[in-house]
N, C-alpha and C positions, 0 to 999 in steps of 0.2 A: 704306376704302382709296382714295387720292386716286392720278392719274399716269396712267402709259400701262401696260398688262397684254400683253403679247406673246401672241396666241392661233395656233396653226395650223391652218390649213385645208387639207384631202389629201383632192383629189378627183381622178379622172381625167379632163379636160376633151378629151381626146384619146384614140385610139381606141377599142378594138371598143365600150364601152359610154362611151362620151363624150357620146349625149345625157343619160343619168343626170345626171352629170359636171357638164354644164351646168347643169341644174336645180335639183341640192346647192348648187352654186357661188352660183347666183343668189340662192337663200334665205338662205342665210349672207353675201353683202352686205347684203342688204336689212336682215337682222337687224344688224350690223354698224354699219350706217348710222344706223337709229334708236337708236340705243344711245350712239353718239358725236354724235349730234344733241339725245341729251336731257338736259337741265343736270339730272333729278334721278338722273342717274350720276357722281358725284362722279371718274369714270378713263373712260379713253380705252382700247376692244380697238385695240391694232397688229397687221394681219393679217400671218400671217406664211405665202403663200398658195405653195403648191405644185403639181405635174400628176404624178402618175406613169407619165400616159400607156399606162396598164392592163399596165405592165410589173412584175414583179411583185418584178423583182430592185430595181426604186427606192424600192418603199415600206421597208423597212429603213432604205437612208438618208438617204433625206428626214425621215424622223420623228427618225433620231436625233440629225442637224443641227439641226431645231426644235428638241429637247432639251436636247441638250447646250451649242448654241454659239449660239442665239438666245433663249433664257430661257423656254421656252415649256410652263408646267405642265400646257396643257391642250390637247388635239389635236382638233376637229371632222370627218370623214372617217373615208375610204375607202369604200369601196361593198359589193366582192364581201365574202363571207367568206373569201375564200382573201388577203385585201389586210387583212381586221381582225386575221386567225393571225400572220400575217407582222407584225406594227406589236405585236401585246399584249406579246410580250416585251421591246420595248424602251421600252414605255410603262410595263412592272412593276420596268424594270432602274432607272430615272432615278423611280420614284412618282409617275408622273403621272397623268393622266386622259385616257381616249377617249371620245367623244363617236359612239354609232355611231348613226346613224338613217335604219339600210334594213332593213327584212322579208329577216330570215333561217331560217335553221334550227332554231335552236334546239339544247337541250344544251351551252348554255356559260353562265356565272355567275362573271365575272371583277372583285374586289373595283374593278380599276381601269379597269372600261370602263361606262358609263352607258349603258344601252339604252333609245332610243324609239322605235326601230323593231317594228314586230310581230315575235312567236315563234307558233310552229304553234298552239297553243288560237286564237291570232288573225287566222290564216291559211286555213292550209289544211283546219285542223276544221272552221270554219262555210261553208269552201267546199264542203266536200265535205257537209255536212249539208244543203247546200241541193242540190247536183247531184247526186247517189244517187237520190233518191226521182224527180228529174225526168226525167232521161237512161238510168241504167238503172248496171248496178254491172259490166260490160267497161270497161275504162279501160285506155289505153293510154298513158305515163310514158315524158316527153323531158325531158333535160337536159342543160345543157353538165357535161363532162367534171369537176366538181370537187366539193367537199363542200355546195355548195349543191343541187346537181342531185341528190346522191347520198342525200342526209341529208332531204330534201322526199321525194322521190323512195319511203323508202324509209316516212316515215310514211305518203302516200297507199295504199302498199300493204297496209300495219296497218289501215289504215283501210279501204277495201275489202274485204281480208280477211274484219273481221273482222262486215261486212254484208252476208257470204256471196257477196260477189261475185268480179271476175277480172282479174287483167292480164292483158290482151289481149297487150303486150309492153312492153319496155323498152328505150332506145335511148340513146346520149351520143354529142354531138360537143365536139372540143375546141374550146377558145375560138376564137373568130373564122371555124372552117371554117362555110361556105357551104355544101357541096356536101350535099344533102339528099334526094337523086333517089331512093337507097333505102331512106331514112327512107320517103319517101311511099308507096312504093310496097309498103313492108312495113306501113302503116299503111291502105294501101287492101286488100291482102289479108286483111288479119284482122278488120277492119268492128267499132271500138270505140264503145262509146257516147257516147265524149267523148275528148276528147286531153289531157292534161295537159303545158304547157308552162313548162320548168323552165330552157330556153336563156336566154343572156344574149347584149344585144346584136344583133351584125350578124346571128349564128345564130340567132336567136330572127328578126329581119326575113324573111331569106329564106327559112324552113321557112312562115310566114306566109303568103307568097307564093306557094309554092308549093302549099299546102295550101288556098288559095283557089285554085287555078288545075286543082287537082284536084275539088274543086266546082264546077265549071262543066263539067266531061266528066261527072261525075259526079253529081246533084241529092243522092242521100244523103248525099254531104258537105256539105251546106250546112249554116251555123250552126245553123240551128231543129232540126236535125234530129241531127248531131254537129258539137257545138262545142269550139273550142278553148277553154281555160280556162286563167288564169295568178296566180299569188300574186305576180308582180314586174312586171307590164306596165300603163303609166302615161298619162297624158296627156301624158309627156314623151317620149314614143317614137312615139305614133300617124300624127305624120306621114309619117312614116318606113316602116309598114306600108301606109300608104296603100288601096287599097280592099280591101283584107285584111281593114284593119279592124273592118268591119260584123259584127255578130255577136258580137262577142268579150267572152269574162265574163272579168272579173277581181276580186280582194277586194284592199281596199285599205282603211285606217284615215281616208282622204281622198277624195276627187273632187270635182274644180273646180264639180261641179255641186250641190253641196249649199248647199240656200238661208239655212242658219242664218244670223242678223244677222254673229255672227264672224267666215263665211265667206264673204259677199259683202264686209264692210268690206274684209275682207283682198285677196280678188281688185280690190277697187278700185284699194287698194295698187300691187298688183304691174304692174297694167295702166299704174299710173301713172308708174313705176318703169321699166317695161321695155317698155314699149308696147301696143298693141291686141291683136296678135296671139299674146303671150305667151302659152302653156297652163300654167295652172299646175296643178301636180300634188302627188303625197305628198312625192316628193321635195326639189320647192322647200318648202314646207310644211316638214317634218320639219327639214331644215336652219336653217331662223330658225326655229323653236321651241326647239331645243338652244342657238341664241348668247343666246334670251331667257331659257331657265334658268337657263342658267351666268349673265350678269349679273346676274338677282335673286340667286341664291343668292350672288356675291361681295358684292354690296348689301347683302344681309341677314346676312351674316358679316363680312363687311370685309378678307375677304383673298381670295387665290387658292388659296390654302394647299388640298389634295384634302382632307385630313379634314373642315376648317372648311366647304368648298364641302357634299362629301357632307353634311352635318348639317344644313347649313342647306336644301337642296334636298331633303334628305326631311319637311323641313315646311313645304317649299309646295305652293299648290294655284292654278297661274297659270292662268286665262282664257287661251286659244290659238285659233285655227282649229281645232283640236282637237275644241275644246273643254275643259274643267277640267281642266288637265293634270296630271299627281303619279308620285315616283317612289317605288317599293316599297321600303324601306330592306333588306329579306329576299332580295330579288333584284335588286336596282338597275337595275328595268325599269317602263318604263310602262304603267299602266292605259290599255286603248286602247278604242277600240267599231270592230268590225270593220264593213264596207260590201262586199255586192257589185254587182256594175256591169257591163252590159252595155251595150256601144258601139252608137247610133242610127245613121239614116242621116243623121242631121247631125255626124255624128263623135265627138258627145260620150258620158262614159260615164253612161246614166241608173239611178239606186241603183233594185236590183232588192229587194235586203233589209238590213237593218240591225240590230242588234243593236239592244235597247231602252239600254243602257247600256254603258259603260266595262266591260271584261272583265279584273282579273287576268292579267297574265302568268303562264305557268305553262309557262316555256323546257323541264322536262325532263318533260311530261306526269305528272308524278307522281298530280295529283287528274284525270288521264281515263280515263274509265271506258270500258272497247270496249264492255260489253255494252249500258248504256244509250245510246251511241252507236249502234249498230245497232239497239236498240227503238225509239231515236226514227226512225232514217231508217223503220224496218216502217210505224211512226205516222203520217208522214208520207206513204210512200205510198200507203198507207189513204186517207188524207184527202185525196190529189190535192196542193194547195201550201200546205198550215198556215205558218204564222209559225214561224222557228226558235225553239228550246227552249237559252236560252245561259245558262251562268252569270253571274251580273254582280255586280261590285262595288258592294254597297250605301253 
């Protein structure tokens, strides 16, 4: 296929989560860029780039304007999962393809949406198999108001559960509220062993804040001792938390800090691209990962055409920052290897444990097993901090 390919990109570059935003945005130029700069791409992506500005009424029509009236088969975007629900059925009405690659929930397997974002086996399981045995099984569960808060949320509790442990409590604010004063305050009187933080956004900043600021009155809250922890918090938001952010565990399929040759080539990249002080993170990552899939698979097909794309994209195996990337033709999701990462006192997140391999997605937990789940965590507290015990893609 020779010409120009009309691609969309639908991110929210503006507010409550617009550092995201930025980040997605960034990765998908970059990818973008190299793509229309390399002669052995016989066609040219035309970005066809939009903001929904985290309003939730614009992703309908912005996607369905790329679709319908700018020629646009295949959509890269959105962030939250409340922005991928709102967009699958106009991306199922016109046969197109979404492109999601942010760590969600999990429980969905939609013929027309390509996941290379993590699902819970690649999230929140190996987080919480790491922090169980270390921290203690009181957990106490915050989330913004919607189906990512609620659906995270509601595995960490199955999962505690079912290694005999306790929610301490459960809390949700809606998007963008700030006000967090009896969050804290209901999370200092119940004394959990960890906090799990499911917020998105400005509410994920200022609970941060304030949650460091209740550590300093307080020494038992400090990170070593109860830490916050997050399955969505990046190197693309840390500035932003600012001296909050010491301490902080998070899992991620990425961090800028990983020395693979891949992964330095790439930060060279980006650094070069977007300057020194650039952080790059999953998100800029995952975004040019998805624009280099989608052009191999139109390369190796010849068309844009979804069937031909899907066919030809589940028999590659592209070299990424990733690492060997590939998508599941059974679940149209990527083999990822999970990372967690706790933030230094030089801001960066250093990998605390890693998966030996690429893990299976496995979006509706079907092959996870609670009870081996909780003999491993018994195992591991035995043993003080054994290496996790993950399934992996041979």
């Amino acid at each position: 296929m020779s010409g120009e390919i009309p691609l969309g990109i639908l991110f929210s570059v503006t507010g409550t989560y617009s550092l995201i935003g930025q980040a997605c945005l960034a990765g998908a130029r970059l990818g973008l860029e190299e793509v229309n700069g390399d002669p052995r791409y016989p066609f040219r992506f035309r970005a066809e780039i939009e903001d929904p500005g985290a309003n939730i009424d614009d992703y309908h029509a912005l996607s369905e304007a790329m679709l319908r009236e700018r020629g646009c088969r295949h959509i890269i975007g959105t962030i939250t999962s409340i922005g991928r629900k709102e967009v699958i059925p106009i991306i199922e009405k016109y046969d197109a393809l979404l492109w999601y690659m942010c760590p969600y929930e999990g429980f969905e397997c939609c013929e027309n949406v390509i996941y290379t974002g993590a699902s819970p086996n690649q999230h929140i399981v190996p987080l919480f198999r790491h922090l169980l045995p270390r921290y203690g099984k009181r957990v106490y569960l915050v989330g913004s108001n919607y189906i990512w808060g609620w659906e995270t949320n509601r595995t960490a509790r199955e999962l505690v559960q079912a290694s005999g442990g306790e929610v301490a409590g459960e809390k949700y604010l809606p998007f963008s509220a700030q006000d967090v004063g009896r969050l804290i305050e209901d999370i200092r009187e119940q004394r959990p062993d960890f906090v799990l933080n499911n917020l998105v956004g400005t509410s994920s900043y200022a609970f941060l804040a304030a949650y460091h600021a209740a550590a300093r009155e307080d020494a038992s809250f400090a990170p070593g001792r109860r830490p916050v922890v997050s399955c969505n918090l990046t190197e693309a938001e840390l500035d932003s938390v600012g001296p909050a952010q010491a301490g902080l565990i998070s899992t991620a399929i990425y961090f800028d800090s990983l020395e693979t040759p891949a992964s330095h080539a790439f930060r060279q990249r980006v650094r070069a691209r977007f300057g020194a002080a650039r952080r790059n993170s999953v998100y800029l990552v995952n975004a040019y990962v998805a624009v280099k899939l989608l052009a191999e698979a139109i390369l190796a097909c010849g068309s844009d055409e979804i069937e031909a794309v899907k066919e030809a994209l589940f028999a590659l195996d592209l070299d990424t920052p990733l690492g060997t990337t590939r998508i599941d033709r059974r679940t149209n999701h990527a083999a990822l290897r999970p990372y967690i990462g706790r933030v230094e006192g030089d801001g960066v997140f250093k990998v605390i444990e890693a998966a030996p391999e690429p893990i299976a997605a496995d979006p509706y937990l079907v092959d996870f097993d609670a009870r081996a789940f909780a003999a491993d965590v018994e195992r591991r507290s035995a043993a003080g901090t054994g290496p996790a015990r993950l399934k992996v893609v041979k």
